[in-house]
Structure formats: structure tokens, C-alpha cells
N, C-alpha and C positions, 0 to 999 in steps of 0.2 A: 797147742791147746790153750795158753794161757793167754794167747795173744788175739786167739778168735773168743774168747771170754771175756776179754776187753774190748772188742768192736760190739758182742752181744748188749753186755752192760751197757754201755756207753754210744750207744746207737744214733740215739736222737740229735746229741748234744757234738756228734763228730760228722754227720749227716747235715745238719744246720751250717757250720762252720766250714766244709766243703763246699756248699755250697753258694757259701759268701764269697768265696778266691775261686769257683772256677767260673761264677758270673763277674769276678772282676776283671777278665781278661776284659772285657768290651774295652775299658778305659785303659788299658794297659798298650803299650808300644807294639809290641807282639802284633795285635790287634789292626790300632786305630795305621798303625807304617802300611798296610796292605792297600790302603787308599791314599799314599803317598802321591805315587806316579799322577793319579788322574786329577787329585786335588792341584799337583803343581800346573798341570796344564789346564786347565780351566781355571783357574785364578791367575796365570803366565807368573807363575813363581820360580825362581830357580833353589836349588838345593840349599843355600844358603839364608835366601831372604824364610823358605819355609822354613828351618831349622833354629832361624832365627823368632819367631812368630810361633810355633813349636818351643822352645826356649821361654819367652816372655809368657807365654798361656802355664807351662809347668811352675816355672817360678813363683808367679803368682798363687796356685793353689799352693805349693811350698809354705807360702807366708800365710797363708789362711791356716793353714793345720793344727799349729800351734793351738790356736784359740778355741776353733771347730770340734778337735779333736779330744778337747775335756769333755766333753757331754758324755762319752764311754763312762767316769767316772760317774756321770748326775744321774743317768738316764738308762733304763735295763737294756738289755743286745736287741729286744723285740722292739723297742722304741725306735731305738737309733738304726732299726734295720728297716723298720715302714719310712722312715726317714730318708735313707739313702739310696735306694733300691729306687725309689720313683723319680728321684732326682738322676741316676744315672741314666735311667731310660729317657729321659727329656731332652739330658748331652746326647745321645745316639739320633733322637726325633729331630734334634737341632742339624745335626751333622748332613742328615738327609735333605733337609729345606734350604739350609743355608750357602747363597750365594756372593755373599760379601766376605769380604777378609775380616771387618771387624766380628760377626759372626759368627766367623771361623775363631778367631782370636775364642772368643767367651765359651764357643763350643769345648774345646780343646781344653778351654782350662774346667771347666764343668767335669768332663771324661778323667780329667787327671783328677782332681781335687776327690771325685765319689766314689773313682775306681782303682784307680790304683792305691788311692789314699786312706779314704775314709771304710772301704767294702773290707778293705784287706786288714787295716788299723782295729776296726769294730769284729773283728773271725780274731786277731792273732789276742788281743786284749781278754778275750771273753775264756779261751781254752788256757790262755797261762791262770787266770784264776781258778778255773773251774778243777783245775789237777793242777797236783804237786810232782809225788812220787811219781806219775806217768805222764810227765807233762812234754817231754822230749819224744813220747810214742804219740800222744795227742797229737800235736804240731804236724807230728812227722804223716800223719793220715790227710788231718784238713789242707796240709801243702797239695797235696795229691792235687786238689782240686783245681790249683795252679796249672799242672804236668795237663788234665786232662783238658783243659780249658786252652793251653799252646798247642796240644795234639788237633783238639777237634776245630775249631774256630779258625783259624787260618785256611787251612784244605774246604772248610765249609765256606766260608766269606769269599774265597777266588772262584768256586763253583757258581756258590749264587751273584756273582758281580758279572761274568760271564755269560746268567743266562737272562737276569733280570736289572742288571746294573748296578753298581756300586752303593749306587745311593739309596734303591731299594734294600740293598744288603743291611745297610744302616738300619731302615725302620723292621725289617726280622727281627734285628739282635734287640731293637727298643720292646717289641711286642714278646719275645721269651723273654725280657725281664718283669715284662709287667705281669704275664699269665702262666708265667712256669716259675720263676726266680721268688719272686715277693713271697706268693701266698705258701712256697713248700718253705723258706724258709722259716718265716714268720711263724709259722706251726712248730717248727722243730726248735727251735730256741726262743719258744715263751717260757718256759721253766726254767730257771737258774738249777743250774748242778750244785748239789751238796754233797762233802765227804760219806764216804759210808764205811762203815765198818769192816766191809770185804777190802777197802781200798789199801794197799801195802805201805810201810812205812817210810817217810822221804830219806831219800839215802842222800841227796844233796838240800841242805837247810838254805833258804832265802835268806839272803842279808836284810837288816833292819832299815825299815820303811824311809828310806831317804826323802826329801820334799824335794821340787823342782828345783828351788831358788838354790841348795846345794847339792842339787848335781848339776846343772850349769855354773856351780866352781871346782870343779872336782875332772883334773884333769888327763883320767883314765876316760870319763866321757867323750874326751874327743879325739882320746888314739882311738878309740873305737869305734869311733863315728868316721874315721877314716876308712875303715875294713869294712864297716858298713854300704859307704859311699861308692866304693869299689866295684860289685858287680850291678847296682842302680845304672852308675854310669857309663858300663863298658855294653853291658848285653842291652842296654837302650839306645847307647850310640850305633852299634853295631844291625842291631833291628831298624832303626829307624833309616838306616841306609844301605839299606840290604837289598834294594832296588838299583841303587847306583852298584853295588858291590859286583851284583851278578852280569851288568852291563859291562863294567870296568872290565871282567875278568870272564866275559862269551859264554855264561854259563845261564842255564835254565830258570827258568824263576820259578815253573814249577816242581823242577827236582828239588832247588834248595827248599823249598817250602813242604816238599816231602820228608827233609831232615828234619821238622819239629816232631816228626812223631818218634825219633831215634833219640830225640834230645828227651821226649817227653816219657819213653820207656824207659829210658836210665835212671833221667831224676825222679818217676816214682818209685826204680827200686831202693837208689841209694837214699832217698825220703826217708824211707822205713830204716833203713841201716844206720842212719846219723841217727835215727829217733834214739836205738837205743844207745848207742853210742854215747850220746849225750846224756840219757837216764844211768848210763854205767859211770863215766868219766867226768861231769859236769861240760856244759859249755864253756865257763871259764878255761878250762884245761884243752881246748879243740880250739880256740881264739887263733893260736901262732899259724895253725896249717890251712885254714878257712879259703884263703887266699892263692893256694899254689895252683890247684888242675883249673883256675879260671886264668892264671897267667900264663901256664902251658896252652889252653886253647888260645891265647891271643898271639903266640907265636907260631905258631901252626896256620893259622887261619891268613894274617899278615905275612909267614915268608914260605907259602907252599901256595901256587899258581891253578894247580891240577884241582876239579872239582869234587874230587875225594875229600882233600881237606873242608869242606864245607860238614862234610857227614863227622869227620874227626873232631872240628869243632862244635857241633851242637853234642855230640856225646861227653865232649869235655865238658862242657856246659852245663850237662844234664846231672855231672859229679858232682859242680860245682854250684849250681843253684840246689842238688840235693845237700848238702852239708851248710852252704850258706844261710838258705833259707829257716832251715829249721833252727840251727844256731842260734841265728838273731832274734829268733821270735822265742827262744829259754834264756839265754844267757840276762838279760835284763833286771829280772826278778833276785837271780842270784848275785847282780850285785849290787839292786838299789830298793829290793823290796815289792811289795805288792802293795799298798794302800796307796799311793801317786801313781801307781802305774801307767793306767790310761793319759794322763798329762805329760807322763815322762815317755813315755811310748810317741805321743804326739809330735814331739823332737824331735825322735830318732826316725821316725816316718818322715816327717816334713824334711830332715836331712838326705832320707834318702832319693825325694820326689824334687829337691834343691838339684840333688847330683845326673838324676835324669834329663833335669830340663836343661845342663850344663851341656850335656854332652853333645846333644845333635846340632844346636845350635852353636857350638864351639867346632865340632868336626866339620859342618854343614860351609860354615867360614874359611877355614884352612882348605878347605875341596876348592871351593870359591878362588882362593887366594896362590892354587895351584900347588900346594902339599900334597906328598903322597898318599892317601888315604890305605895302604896296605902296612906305610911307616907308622899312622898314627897308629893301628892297630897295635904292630909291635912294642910301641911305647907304653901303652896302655900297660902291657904284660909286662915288663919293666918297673911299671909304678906296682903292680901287684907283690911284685916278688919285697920290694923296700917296705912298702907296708906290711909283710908278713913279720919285720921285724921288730916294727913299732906295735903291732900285736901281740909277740911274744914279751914284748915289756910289761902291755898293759895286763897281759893274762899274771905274771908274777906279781906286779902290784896287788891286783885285785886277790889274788889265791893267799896273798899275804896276809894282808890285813883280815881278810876273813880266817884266816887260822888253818888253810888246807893247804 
């Protein structure tokens, strides 16, 4: 009861924010990997030169975020959402005309920079203000939007590439951002949320307002930008060549495309279950474990052959981006404040869309270069598990100083 009394209240402003992350899939790897296969062969790219060009288009939005990404602070969420919603749909209008690689190059980084970057930076930024004491249940609903945007878009985009071609698939997804995505969001978060009286009282207190220039000295920011970095780079690697994967290893590309809706029923349940989790225990205190069912799926996935493990892995996945996700998007405030937010959030976003662009384009080369690509996986989960422990540092630093 108390929790459908909180979607009642809180309708509009969790309704908005849903629907900023589940129209960011367009720009997201999930997504744009579906039109892998055909973009390589009609450009005569191989895995690598793409992943490489894929690689230089993320990174670039990367280094754009930083900058781009203060206006959350200048500028209300309705602004900055007429803002970025039409510009995403231009990277999709692009995708569909574009027959040059330098065009592809600018598409790519467009798609990254408004969707994965900016849609999802401008939804996580707006609901850590807007709630305190229920801000870990917040998160944990607008993520949803995530799950349902990898459930539906995938299985949707191979049906219409299928019947009307890929590239038509492209200008759909541009015309549902412009006449379904803009105008419900835009209505639903013109109103800034303000505290009310019914709203209960914060059990975990925000640390005081840190500015950027110290917290890029402040060197818990970058054990955690490592745990951060973590599943950007492995379920983007992993996605982005999940085409050669399924080749590699004679399995269906539409069964395994059937696992995103196994992956996406999980992580909206455990969504909900980190939400409270984290309103009970803080983030800070869930930092060391963040890490682990994303490193078990990568060993699973790298040393099991049989196409069952495909379905083991998106369900690990679905644990795993449930807990991650919403984690990342609380733990911030508690340890650097809410008044730099938006700019300090801008970091951690551009860190993450850094380690995206790393990954396909670094796996893409080693494919290339004749490394096992079931090995790199495995390593991936390897690096997971050492970073759990550099995460359980940075959680006692931070639990420290803040006095819990």
C-alpha cells in the first residue's frame, strides 16, 4: 500500500523520467549493435575497423559531457529535454540516410552523446533532486524504463528491419521520438517536484555540497569510477558483438535476442529490490557487492559453450544492471552533495560513455588480432571481482568520514 501511494503521489514526475531512459535505448549499444552486421557490410568494415570508429564516435561524446552536461544545473529538465529529445531523433534520421563512414563517424557520436549520455544524465539528475528519503525507490521505477526499452526495441527493430529494412527501422525509432517521446515527456516534467509534508524523513543525510574542482581531487572518486566503469564496458562490449558471438559459437541471433526480455524481467524486478535496499542500507554500504553477479555472468557466458548460458547470462545481467544502476544513480549525493550535482554527475556519465567506447573498440582489435573473444570475456569477470575490492575500500572511506 505504501508503495502504490508513492507511484500515486509521485505519478507525473516518475512517469517523465521513465520515459527519458526508455527512449534512451535508441542511442544506447542494446540498440544501435542490431544494425551492426549490415552497417559492416555495406561500408566493407570488419569488426574491428567498426569498433574502432564505434570507439572514436563514443569517446568523443565522452569528452563532450563534461561541458554539455552542466546546463542540468542552468536549465529546468523541460528545457533541457526539448533540447535533447530532437537532437536524438536527428542521430537516428542520420543513421538512416547516411552512407559515408564520416557520417556514420558524427551519427554514432550524436546517438551516444544524447542517448545514452545526455537522456539518461538529464532522468538520473532531476529524480536525485526531486526525493531524498525515497530516492533509491525513485531511481529504482525510472530505471524500469531502461529494462523496458531492452525488452521491447530489440525484438521490435529485427521485426521491422526484416520487413521494411534496417534503415527504415532507423527513421521509426526517429518519428516515436519526435511524436510520442518529446511531447509526453515534456508535459510530465514541466513542474519541478517540491518536498511535501507527507513526504517521510531521510534516513540517509547527503554529504555537504562538494564543488567539482574537489572532487576531481578526492581520491574515492576514482575507486568508484572504476565500479562505475565496469558494467559501461563489459555489457557494451558484450552487446556490441553479440553478432560475432552468436556466429562464433552456431547459435540463433534470434533466440539470443529473445534473452533481453529474461534479462529485462529480472532487472525490473531486482530495480525495485536495490530501490529499497538502498533507502534502507544507503549506497555507500552496497558499493563492495555492486560488482559480483556482473562478474559471475562473465564467466558463465566466456566458459560455457551451450546456448543456455546465453539465457544465464542476460539473467545475471538483469541482477546486475538491477543493483548497479540504481546504485550509481543514489550513491553520488551521499557522498558529494546535491548543489554541483548535475556537473559532478556529468563526470561520472562521461566516465561511463569513456569506458563504452573503450570496450568494442579494444575487443573489436584483439578479435582482429586473433584473441579469444570467449577469453576476453572471462577476464572481464576477473577485473570485476578485484574491483569489488577497491570498492569495499572506497565504501569505508566514504562511510567514515561521513560518521556512519
Amino acid at each position: 500500500m505504501v508503495f502504490l501511494a508513492f507511484l500515486r503521489d509521485n505519478a507525473r514526475w516518475l512517469a517523465g523520467g521513465f520515459l527519458l531512459t526508455f527512449f534512451s535505448t535508441v542511442g544506447q549499444t542494446t540498440f544501435i549493435s542490431l544494425s551492426s552486421g549490415d552497417i559492416r557490410a555495406e561500408y566493407g568494415l570488419s569488426h574491428g575497423e567498426f569498433g574502432t570508429i564505434y570507439m572514436v564516435a563514443t569517446l568523443a561524446s565522452a569528452l563532450t559531457l563534461p561541458r554539455l552536461g552542466t546546463i542540468v544545473d542552468r536549465y529546468s529538465v523541460k528545457q533541457v529535454t526539448l533540447f535533447v529529445v530532437p537532437m536524438l531523433a536527428l542521430a537516428a534520421v542520420m543513421m538512416a540516410f547516411s552512407h559515408h563512414v564520416a557520417v556514420l563517424l558524427v551519427t554514432i557520436y550524436l546517438l551516444r552523446l544524447f542517448g545514452q549520455g545526455m537522456m539518461v544524465h538529464n532522468a538520473y539528475t532531476a529524480i536525485a533532486r526531486w526525493f531524498a528519503a525515497q530516492r533509491g525507490r525513485a531511481l529504482s521505477i525510472i530505471i524500469i524504463g531502461h529494462n523496458a526499452g531492452d525488452a521491447g526495441f530489440p525484438l521490435a527493430f529485427v521485426a521491422l528491419a526484416a520487413t521494411i529494412g534496417w534503415r527504415n527501422g532507423w527513421l521509426v525509432a526517429a518519428a516515436l521520438l519526435l511524436l510520442v517521446a518529446l511531447p509526453a515527456a515534456v508535459a510530465l516534467v514541466a513542474v519541478n517536484r517540491t518536498p511535501r509534508s507527507t513526504d517521510p524523513v531521510p534516513h540517509i543525510v547527503d554529504a555537504r555540497d562538494w564543488t567539482r574542482g574537489e572532487v576531481i581531487r578526492d581520491p574515492v572518486f576514482y575507486m568508484t569510477l572504476l565500479g562505475v566503469a565496469a558494467p559501461s564496458f563489459i555489457v557494451t562490449t558484450v552487446f556490441f558483438h553479440q553478432v560475432y558471438l552468436v556466429e562464433l559459437r552456431g547459435w540463433s541471433l534470434g533466440v539470443f535476442a529473445s534473452a533481453f526480455v529474461l534479462m529485462a524481467a529480472i532487472n525490473t524486478g531486482f530495480t525495485l529490490v536495490s530501490g529499497q535496499l538502498i533507502d534502507r542500507y544507503s549506497g555507500v554500504r552496497l558499493l563492495p557487492f555492486v560488482l559480483l553477479p556482473l562478474g559471475l555472468a562473465c564467466f558463465v557466458l566466456g566458459g560455457v559453450e551451450a546456448q543456455w548460458s546465453a539465457f544465464a547470462f542476460m539473467a545475471l545481467i538483469g541482477v546486475s544492471n538491477g543493483l548497479s544502476t540504481t546504485l550509481f544513480g543514489a550513491v553520488w549525493p551521499e557522498i558529494y552533495g546535491l548543489k554541483h550535482l548535475g556537473s559532478i554527475r556529468s563526470l561520472i556519465v562521461s566516465a561511463s560513455v569513456l569506458a563504452s567506447a573503450a570496450g568494442p573498440g579494444l575487443s573489436g582489435a584483439l578479435i582482429d588480432a586473433g584473441v579469444s573473444y570467449p577469453l576476453q570475456i572471462v577476464a572481464m569477470g576477473v577485473y570485476c571481482l578485484a574491483t569489488s575490492l577497491v570498492l569495499w575500500r572506497a565504501s569505508a572511506v566514504a562511510r567514515g568520514r561521513a560518521g556512519r
